[in-house]
C-alpha positions in Angstrom: 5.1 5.5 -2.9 2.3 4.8 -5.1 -1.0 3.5 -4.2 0.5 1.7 -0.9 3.3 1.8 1.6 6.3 -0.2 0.1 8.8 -1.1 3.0 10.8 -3.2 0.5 11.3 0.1 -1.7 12.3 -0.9 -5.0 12.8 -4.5 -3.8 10.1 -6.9 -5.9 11.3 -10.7 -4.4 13.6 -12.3 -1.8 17.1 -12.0 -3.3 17.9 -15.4 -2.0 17.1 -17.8 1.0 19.1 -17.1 4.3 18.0 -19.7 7.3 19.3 -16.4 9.6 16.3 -15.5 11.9 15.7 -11.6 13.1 12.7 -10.4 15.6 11.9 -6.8 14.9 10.4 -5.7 18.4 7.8 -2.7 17.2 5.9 -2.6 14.0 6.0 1.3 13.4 7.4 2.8 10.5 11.4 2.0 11.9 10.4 -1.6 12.5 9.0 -2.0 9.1 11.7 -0.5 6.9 14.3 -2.4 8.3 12.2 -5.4 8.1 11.6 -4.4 4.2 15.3 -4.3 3.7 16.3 -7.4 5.9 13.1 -9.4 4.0 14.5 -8.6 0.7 18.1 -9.8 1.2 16.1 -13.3 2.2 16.1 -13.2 6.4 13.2 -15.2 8.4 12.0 -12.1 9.9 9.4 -12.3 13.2 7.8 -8.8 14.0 6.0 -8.2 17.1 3.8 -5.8 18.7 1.9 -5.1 21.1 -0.9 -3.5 18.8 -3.7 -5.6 17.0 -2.2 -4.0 13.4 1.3 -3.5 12.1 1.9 0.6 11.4 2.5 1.7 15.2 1.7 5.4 15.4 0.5 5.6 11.9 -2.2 3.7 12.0 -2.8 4.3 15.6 -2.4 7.9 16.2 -1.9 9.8 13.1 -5.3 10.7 11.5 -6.5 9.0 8.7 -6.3 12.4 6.8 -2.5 12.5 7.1 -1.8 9.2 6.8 -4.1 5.9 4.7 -4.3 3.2 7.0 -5.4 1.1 3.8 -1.5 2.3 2.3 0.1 1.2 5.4 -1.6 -2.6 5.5 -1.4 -3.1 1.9 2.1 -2.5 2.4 2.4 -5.1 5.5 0.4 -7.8 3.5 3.2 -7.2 0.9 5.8 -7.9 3.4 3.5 -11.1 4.8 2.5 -12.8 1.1 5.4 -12.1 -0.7 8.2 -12.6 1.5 7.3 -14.2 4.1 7.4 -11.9 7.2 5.7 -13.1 10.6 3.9 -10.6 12.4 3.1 -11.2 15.9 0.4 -8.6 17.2 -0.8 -8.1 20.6 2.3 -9.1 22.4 4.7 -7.1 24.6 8.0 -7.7 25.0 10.0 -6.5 28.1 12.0 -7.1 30.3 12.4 -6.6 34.1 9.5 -4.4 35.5 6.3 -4.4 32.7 5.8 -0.3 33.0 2.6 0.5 31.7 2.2 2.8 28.6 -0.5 3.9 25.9 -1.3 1.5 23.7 -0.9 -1.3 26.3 -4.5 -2.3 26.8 -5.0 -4.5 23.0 -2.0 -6.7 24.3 -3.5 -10.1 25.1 0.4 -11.8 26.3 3.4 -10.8 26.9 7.2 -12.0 26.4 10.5 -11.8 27.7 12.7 -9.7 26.1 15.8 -12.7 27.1 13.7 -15.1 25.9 13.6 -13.8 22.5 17.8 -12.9 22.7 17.7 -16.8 23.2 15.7 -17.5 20.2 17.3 -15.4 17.2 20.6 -14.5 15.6 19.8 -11.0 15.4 17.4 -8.5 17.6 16.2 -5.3 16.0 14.2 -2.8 19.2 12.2 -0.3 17.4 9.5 0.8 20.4 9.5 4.0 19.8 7.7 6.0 22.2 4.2 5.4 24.0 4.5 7.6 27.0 3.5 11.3 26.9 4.9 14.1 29.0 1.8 16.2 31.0 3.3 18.9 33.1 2.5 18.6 36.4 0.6 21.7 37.0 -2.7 21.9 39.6 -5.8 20.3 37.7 -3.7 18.3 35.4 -5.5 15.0 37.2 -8.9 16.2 36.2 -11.4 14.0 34.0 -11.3 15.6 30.5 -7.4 16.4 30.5 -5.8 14.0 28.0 -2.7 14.1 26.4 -2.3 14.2 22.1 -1.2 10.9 21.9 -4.4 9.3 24.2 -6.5 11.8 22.5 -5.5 10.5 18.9 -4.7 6.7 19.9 -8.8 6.8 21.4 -10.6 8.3 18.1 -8.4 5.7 16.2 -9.4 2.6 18.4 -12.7 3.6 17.8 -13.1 4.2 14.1 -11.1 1.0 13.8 -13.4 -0.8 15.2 -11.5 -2.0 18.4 -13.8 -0.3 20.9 -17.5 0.2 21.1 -17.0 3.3 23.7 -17.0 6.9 22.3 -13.8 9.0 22.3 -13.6 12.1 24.4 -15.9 15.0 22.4 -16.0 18.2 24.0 -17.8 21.4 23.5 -14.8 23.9 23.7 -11.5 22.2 23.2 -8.1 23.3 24.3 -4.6 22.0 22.8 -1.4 22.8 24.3 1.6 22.8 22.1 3.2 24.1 18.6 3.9 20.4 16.9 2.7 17.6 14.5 0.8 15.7 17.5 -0.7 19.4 18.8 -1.9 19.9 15.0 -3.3 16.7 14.8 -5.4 17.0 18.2 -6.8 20.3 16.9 -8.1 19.4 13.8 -9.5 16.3 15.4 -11.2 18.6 17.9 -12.2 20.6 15.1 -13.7 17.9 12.7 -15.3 16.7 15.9 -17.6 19.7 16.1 -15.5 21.3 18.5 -14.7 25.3 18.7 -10.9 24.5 19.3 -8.0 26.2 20.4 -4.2 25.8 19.9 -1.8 27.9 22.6 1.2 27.6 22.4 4.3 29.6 24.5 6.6 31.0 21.5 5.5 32.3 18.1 4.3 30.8 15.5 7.7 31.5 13.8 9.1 28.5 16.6 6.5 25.8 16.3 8.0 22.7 15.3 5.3 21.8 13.0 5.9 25.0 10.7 4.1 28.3 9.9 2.3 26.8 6.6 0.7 23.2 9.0 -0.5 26.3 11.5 -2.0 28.8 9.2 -3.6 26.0 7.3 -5.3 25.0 10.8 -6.3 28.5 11.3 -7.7 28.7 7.8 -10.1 25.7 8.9 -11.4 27.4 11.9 -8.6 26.7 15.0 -8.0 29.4 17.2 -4.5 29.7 17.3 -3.1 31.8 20.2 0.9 32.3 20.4 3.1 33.1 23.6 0.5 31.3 26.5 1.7 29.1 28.7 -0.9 27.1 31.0 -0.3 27.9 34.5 -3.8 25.7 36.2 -6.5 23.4 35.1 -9.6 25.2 36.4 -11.5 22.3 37.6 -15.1 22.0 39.3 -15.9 18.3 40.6 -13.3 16.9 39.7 -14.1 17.6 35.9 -11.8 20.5 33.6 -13.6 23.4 32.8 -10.9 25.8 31.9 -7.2 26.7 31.6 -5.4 29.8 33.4 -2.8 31.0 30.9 0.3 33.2 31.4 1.1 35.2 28.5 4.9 35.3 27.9 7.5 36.8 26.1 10.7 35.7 24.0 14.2 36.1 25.8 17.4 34.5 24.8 17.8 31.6 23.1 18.1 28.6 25.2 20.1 25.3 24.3 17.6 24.1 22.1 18.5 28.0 20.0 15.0 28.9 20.3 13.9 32.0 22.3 13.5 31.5 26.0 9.3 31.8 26.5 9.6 34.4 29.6 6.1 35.3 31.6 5.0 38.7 31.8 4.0 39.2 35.8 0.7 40.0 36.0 -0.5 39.2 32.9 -2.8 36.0 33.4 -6.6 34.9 32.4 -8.4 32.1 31.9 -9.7 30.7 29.5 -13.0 27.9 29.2 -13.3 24.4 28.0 -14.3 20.8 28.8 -11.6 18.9 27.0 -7.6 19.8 27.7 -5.1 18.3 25.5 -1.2 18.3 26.0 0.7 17.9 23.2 3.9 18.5 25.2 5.7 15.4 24.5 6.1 11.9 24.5 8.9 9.7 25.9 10.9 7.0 24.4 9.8 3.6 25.5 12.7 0.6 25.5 11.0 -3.0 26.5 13.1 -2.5 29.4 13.7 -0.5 32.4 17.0 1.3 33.6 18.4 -1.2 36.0 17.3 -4.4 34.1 18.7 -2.6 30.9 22.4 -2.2 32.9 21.8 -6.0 34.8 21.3 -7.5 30.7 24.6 -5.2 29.6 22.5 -2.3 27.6 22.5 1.2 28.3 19.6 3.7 28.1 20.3 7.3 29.0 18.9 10.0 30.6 16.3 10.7 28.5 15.1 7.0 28.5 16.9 6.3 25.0 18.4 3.2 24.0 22.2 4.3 23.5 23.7 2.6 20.5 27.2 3.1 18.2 27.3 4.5 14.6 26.4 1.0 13.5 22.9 1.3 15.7 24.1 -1.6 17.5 24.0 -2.0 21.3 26.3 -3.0 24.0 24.9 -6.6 23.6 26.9 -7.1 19.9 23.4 -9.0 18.7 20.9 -6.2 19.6 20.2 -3.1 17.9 17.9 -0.6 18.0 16.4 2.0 15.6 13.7 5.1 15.3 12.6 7.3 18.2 13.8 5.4 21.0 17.1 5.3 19.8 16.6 9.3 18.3 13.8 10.4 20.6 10.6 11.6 19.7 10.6 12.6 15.2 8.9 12.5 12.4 8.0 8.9 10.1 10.9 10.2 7.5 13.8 10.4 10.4 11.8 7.0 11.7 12.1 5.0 8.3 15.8 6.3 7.5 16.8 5.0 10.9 15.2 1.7 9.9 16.9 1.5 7.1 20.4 2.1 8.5 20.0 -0.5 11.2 18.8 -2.6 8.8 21.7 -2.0 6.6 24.5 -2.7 9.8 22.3 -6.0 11.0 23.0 -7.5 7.6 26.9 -6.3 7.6 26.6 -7.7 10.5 25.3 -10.8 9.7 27.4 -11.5 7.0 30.7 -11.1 8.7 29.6 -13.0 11.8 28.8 -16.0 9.4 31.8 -16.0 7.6 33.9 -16.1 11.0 31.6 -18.8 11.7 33.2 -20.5 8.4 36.8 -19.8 9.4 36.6 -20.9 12.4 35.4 -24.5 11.3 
């Protein structure tokens, strides 16, 4: 993508001037595409978030290492100067209960999600997902237990310059979990200073984020330990101290096709640290809750995703949604291509509403 992120693609100007206007709700890297691809065929496009930058999670979780920050704003300046996208930061929109989630504290307002429904032709949710899973295992409340995603989102705040206090450093640091987020905690523990270890419950051979991410941490100095499950956060005073693991061992597949992780009785010890990281998941996060989703006519489902047709469009025939909560949690590729597809059925969509707008005069 060269030297910068181009949402716009090979797009290099408006095609043409459409007074049609679109509010992307999320700025991550489904929000932008589409908006790339809806700014090109000449929409006024309003993006909000509730983040003081446009990128979501790659500016404000992803290491820098991974991912440029200076690629991803050179990219939304592009979309801002040169065709005329509004982005409107620090704002949450929901609607119904206002559920708190990471990433929350930079909002300075919020707005309803009706009252933007009330205010454009076409609605575009891309929230992705700012909630992470912790099991609930004894010690899991203990100061120095964080999950990946408050790990990351902390060290980012601060070398961005949006907070003056310190991200968590520890001494010894533990990360639980076999994907991109787990990876990405471990080598920021590691480039902290840290000695740092990654468990995970299957093999190496299972980890989602792939033998070559995992022996390239290993390389650098992580202690990678495969087929431990944590069974306690040892705590003293309230504080983490350690982890008591449960080594396992691979059964049958289970619905996911992956070997069932099974514990071996007995077979238990503990392990020290002051700094616990679960990288066990995040959830989807729709601007809206359950019962206020069903009371407006949209439908989340049991996994807390928005459910949309093959044309990403909701039950409400103006809103559609995109990325991980539509998809659940994935990577930025899966993210952007689902961007783009909504993007691609808003403007179908668009164009046939406006022509029966023609006939019907």
């Amino acid at each position: 993508m060269g030297d910068y992120m181009k949402f716009t693609f090979m797009c290099k100007e408006k095609r043409q001037n459409i007074k049609t206007k679109i509010a992307v709700i999320g700025a991550g890297p489904a929000g932008l595409s589409a908006t790339g691809f809806l700014a090109c065929e000449g929409y006024e496009i309003d993006v909000y978030d509730k983040l003081p930058l446009p990128g979501g999670l790659m500016l404000f979780a992803i290491p820098p290492w991974r991912i440029s920050p200076e690629r991803v704003l050179k990219g939304v300046k592009e979309l801002e100067e040169k065709f005329g996208v509004k982005f409107i930061t620090r704002v949450k929109v929901y609607s119904g209960t206002n559920t708190h989630e990471e990433g929350d504290e930079l909002a300075e307002k919020t707005i309803l999600l009706e009252d933007i429904l009330n205010n454009y032709d076409a609605v575009l949710i891309a929230t992705g997902t700012w909630i992470s899973k912790i099991p609930k295992i004894p010690g899991s409340n203990a100061r120095g237990v964080y999950s990946a995603l408050q790990y990351l989102y902390e060290w980012r705040l601060h070398e961005l310059g949006y907070t003056s206090r310190k991200p968590p450093i520890g001494k010894k640091i533990i990360v639980i979990g076999g994907g991109y987020s787990a990876v990405d905690a471990a080598e920021r523990g590691l480039k902290s200073g840290a000695e740092t270890y990654l468990v995970y419950r299957r093999t190496i051979k299972e980890a989602p984020a792939g033998i070559y991410e995992i022996e390239r941490l290993k390389r650098e100095g992580v202690e990678f330990m495969e087929l431990v499950s944590p069974l306690e956060i040892i705590v003293d005073k309230d504080k983490a101290i350690g982890v008591k693991l449960q080594k396992m061992q691979l059964g049958p597949p289970d619905e996911s096709g992956r070997p069932t992780p099974i514990p071996i009785p007995g077979a238990e010890f503990t392990l020290e640290a002051d700094l616990v990281i679960f990288a066990t998941g995040e959830t989807p996060t729709p601007p809206l809750t359950k019962s206020h989703a069903e009371k407006l006519g949209l439908q989340l489902d049991k996994s807390n995703t928005i459910v949309v047709n093959q044309l990403m469009q909701t039950k409400i025939p103006k809103i559609f949604a995109a990325g991980d909560v539509v998809h659940g949690p994935s990577r930025i590729g899966p993210a952007i291509r689902s961007g783009l597809r909504a993007a691609k059925y808003i403007h179908n969509w668009l164009s046939a509403h406006k022509i029966e707008v023609l006939v019907q005069r």
